[in-house]
C-alpha positions as CSV (number, residue, x, y, z in Angstrom):
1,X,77.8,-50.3,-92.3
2,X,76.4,-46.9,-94.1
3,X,79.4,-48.1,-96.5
4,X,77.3,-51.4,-97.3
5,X,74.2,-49.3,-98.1
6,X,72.7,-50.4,-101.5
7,X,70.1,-48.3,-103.6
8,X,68.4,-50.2,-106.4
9,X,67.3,-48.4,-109.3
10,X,63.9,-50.0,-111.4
11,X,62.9,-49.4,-115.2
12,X,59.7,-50.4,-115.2
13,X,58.6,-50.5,-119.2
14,X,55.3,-48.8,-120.1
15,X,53.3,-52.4,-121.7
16,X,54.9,-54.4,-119.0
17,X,57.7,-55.8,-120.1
18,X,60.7,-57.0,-118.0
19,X,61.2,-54.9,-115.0
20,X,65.0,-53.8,-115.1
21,X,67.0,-53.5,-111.8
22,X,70.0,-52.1,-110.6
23,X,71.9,-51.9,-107.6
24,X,74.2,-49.1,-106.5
25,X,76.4,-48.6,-103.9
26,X,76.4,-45.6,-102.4
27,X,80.6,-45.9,-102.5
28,X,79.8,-45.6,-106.4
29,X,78.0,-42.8,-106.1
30,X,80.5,-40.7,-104.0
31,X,82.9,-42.2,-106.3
32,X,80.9,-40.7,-109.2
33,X,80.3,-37.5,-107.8
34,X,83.9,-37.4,-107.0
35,X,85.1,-37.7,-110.2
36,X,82.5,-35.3,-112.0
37,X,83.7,-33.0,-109.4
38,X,87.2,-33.7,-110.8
39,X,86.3,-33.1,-114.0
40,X,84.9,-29.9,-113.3
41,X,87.3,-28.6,-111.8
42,X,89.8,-29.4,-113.8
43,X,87.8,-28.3,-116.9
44,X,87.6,-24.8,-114.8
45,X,91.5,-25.0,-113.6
46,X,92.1,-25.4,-117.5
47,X,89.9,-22.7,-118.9
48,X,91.2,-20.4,-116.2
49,X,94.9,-21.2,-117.5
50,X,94.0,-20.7,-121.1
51,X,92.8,-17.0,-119.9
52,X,95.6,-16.4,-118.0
53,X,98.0,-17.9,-120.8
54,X,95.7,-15.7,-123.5
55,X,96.1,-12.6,-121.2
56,X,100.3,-12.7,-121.0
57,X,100.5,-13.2,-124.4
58,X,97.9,-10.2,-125.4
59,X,100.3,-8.4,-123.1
60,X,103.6,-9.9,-124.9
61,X,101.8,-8.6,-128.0
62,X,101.2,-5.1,-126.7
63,X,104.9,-5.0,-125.7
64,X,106.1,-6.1,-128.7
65,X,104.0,-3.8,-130.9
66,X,105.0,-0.6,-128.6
67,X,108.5,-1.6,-129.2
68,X,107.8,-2.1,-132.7
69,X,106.1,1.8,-132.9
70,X,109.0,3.0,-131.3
71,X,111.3,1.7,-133.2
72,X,109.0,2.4,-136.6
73,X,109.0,6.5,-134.8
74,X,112.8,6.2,-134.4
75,X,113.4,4.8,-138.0
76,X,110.9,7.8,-138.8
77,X,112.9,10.3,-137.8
78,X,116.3,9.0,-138.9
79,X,114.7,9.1,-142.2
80,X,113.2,12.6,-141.8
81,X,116.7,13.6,-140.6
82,X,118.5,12.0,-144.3
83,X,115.7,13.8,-146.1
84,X,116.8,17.1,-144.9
85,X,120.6,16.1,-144.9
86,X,120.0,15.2,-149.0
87,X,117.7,18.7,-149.4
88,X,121.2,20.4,-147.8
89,X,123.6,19.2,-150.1
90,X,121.4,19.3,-153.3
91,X,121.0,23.0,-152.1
92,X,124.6,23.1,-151.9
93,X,124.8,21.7,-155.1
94,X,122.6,24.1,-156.8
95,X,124.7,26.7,-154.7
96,X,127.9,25.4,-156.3
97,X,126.5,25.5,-160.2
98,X,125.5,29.1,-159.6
99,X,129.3,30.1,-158.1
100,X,130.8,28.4,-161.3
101,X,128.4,29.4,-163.7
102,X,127.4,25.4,-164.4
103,X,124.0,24.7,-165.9
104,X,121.2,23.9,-163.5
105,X,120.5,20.6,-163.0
106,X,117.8,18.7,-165.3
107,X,116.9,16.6,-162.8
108,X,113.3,17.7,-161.1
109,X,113.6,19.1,-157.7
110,X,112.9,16.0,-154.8
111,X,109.8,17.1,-153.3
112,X,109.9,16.4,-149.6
113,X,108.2,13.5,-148.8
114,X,105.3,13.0,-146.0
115,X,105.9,11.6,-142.6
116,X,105.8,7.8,-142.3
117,X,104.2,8.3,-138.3
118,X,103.5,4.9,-137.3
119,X,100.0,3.9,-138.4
120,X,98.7,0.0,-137.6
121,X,99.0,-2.5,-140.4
122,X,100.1,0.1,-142.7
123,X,103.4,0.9,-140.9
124,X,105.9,-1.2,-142.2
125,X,105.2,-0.7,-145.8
126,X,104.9,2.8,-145.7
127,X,108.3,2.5,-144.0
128,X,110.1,0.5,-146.7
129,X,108.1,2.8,-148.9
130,X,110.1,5.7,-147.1
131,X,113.5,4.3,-147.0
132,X,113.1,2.9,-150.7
133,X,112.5,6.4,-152.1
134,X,115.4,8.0,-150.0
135,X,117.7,5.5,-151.0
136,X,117.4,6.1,-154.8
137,X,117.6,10.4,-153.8
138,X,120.5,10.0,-152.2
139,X,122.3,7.8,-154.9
140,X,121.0,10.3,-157.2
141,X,122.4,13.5,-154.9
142,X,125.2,11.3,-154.7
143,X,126.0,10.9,-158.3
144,X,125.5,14.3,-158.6
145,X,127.4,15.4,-155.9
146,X,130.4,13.8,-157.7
147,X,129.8,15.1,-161.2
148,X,129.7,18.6,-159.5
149,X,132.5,17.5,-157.5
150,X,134.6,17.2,-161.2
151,X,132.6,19.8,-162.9
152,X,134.2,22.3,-160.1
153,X,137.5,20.9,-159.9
154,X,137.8,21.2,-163.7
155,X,136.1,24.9,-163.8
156,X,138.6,25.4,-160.6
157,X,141.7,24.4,-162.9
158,X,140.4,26.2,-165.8
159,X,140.6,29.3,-163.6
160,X,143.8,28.4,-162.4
161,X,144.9,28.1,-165.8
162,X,143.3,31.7,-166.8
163,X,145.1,33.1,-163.9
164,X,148.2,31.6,-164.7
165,X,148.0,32.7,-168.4
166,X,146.7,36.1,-166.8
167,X,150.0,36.5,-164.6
168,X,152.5,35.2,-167.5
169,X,151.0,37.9,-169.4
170,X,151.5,40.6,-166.5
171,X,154.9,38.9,-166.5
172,X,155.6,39.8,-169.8
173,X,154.3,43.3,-169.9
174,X,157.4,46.3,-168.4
175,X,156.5,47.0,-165.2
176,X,159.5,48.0,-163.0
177,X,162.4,50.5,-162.9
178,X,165.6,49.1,-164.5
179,X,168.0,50.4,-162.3
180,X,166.5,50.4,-158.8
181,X,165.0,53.9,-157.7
182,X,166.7,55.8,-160.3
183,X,165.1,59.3,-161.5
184,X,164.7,60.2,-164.8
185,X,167.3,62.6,-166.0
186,X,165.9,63.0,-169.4
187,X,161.8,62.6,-170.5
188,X,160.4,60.9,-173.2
189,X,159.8,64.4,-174.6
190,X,160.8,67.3,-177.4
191,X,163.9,68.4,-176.3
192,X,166.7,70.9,-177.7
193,X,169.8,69.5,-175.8
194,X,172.0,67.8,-176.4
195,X,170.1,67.9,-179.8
196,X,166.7,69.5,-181.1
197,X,164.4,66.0,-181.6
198,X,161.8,63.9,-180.0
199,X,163.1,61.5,-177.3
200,X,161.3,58.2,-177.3
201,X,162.5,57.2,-174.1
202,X,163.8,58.3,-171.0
203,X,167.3,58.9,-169.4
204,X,167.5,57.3,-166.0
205,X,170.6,58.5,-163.3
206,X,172.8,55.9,-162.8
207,X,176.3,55.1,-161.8
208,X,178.8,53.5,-164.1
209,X,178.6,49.5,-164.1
210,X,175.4,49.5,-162.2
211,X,173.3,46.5,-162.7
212,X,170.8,46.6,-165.5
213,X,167.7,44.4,-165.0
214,X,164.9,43.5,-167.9
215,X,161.5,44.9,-166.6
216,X,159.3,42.0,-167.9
217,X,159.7,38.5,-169.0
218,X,160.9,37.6,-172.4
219,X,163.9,37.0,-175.2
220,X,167.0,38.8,-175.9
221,X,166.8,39.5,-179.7
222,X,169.4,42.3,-180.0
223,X,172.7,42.8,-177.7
224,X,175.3,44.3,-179.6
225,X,176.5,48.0,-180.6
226,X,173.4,50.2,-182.5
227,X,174.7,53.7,-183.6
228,X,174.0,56.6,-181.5
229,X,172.1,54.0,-178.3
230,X,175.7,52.6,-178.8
231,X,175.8,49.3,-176.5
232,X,171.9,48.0,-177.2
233,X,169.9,45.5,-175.4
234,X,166.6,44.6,-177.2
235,X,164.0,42.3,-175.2
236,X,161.2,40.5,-177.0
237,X,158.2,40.3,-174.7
238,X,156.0,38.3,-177.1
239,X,153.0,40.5,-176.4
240,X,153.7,43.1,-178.9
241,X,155.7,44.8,-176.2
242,X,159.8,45.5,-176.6
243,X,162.5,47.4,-174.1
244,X,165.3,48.8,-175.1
245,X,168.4,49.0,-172.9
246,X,171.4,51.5,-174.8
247,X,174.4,53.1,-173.3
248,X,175.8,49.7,-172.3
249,X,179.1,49.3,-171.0
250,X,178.8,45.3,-171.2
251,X,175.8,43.3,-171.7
252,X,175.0,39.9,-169.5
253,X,173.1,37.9,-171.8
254,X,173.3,35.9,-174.6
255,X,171.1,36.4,-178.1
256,X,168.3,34.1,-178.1
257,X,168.7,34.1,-174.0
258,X,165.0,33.9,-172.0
259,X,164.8,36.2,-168.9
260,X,162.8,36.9,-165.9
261,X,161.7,40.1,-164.7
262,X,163.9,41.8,-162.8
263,X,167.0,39.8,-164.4
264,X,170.3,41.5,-164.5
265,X,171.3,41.6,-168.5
266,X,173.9,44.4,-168.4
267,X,175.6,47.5,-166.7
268,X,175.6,50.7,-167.4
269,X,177.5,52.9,-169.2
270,X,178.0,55.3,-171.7
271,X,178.6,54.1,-175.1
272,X,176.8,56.1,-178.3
273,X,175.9,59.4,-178.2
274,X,175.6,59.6,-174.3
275,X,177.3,62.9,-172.4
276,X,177.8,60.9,-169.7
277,X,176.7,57.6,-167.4
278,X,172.9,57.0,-167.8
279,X,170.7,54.5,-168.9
280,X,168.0,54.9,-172.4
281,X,164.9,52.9,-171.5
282,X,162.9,52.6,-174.4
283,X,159.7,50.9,-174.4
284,X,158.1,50.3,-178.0
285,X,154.5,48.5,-178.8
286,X,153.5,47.0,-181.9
287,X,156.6,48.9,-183.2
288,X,156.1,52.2,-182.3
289,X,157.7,54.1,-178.5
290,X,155.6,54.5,-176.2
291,X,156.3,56.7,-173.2
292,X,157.7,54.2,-170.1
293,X,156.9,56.7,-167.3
294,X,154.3,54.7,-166.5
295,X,155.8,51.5,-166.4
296,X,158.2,52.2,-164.0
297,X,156.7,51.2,-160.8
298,X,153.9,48.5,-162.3
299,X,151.2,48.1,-165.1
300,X,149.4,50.9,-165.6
301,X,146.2,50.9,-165.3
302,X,144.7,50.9,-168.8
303,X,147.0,48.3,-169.7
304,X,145.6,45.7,-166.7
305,X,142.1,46.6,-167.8
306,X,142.8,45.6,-171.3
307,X,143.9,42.3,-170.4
308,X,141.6,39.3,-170.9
């Protein structure tokens, strides 16, 4: 059977030696054939495998490093985005110190810092690099966000304060008519009736027992009867400013009494030398009359540009 045939394979040594033979089957040699084949193609089956498994994960790579760009570009422009956001309220900042008069800030302006565009091997620390430098800005912005933040609330109450003080001292200066729409009967003037001298108030028309009121803020120091002003209020402003109030028939307020502007403290009459009802409003400063015209229907002007 061609399965039975035999080949017989001779060394024959070059001096003569001892003529080695050897007998194959030719089952042996399909059988090594066979498996040389096997190996080969499983060496080829492998290598192909190891190109295919090389390829996917070049192309696993490739993903992962355009994700990774992506995500570097969006973390890019988030950052870019803070930068500006930081440059906006240290402008605002700078802004604020100029409105309140506050000292510029000794701290050197943050220059804007270069893009971190994605750039192989180089990307993730110039990235950290990025964020790092932001970071210590904005704690910096942020610390001075919140001394601004106190400076202005304190500069805000200081000028709180000063307007306060400013409208206590508006408060305290004559500013109103003490008997509601009255006209002046008699001017802070020369006159020769009812007697030749200098009048150093005026003579306001009013009925008997109408309401008095105190034209500014202050202290009654004086309520009782004074000679010719007979019935006399006297109303301490504490700004060198005090208003008289004569003619009385009754007075409202105690001695040492503090009043409000527009306060009723007593009703007219016509005690003194008065030829009738009327009220004498009298305005001295730093002790000496001064005409109250004027102050009848608010501060005059002179006065409110005087103030501090």
């Amino acid at each position: 059977m061609i399965n039975d045939q035999r080949y017989y394979v001779k060394i024959v040594p070059e001096k003569g030696e001892t003529v080695h033979r050897f007998q194959i089957r030719r089952r042996h040699i399909a059988a090594a054939l066979g498996a040389l084949a096997f190996v080969i193609l499983g060496s080829l089956g492998f290598a192909l495998a190891e190109v295919v498994r090389a390829r996917m994960e070049v192309a696993h790579l490739a993903a992962q490093a355009a994700v990774q760009q992506a995500s570097l570009r969006q973390i890019d422009r988030q950052t870019e985005n803070l930068r500006k956001q930081l440059q906006h309220v240290q402008k605002q900042n700078t802004e604020i110190r100029q409105l309140i008069g506050a000292p510029a800030s000794s701290a050197p302006a943050n220059k804007p810092a270069g893009k971190t565009s994605w750039v192989r091997g180089q990307s993730l620390r110039a990235v950290a690099a990025r964020v790092e430098v932001l970071s210590a800005e904005g704690q910096a912005i942020s610390h001075e966000s919140d001394s601004m933040r106190r400076l202005a609330m304190r500069v805000l109450n200081i000028h709180h304060l000063r307007d306060l003080a400013r409208a206590q001292l508006i408060a305290a200066i004559p500013s109103i008519d003490p008997v509601d729409g009255a006209y002046i009967i008699g001017c802070y003037c020369y006159r020769t009736y009812p007697d030749v001298e200098f009048h150093p108030g005026v003579d306001l028309a009013a009925n008997y027992g109408e309401t008095v009121h105190a034209t500014a803020a202050g202290v009654v120091v004086a309520n009782g009867y004074d000679g010719g002003y007979g019935i006399k209020i006297d109303l301490d402003h504490g700004n060198g400013y005090h208003t008289w109030y004569a003619h009385l028939s009754q007075v409202l307020v105690q001695v040492g009494a503090h009043v409000y502007k527009g306060e009723p403290i007593g009703l007219v009459g016509a005690t003194g030398f008065a030829t009738g009802p009327h009220l004498h409003y009298q305005i001295m400063y730093q002790g000496h009359p001064v005409d109250p015209t004027p102050y009848l229907h608010g501060v005059p002007a002179n006065v409110l540009a005087a103030l501090p």
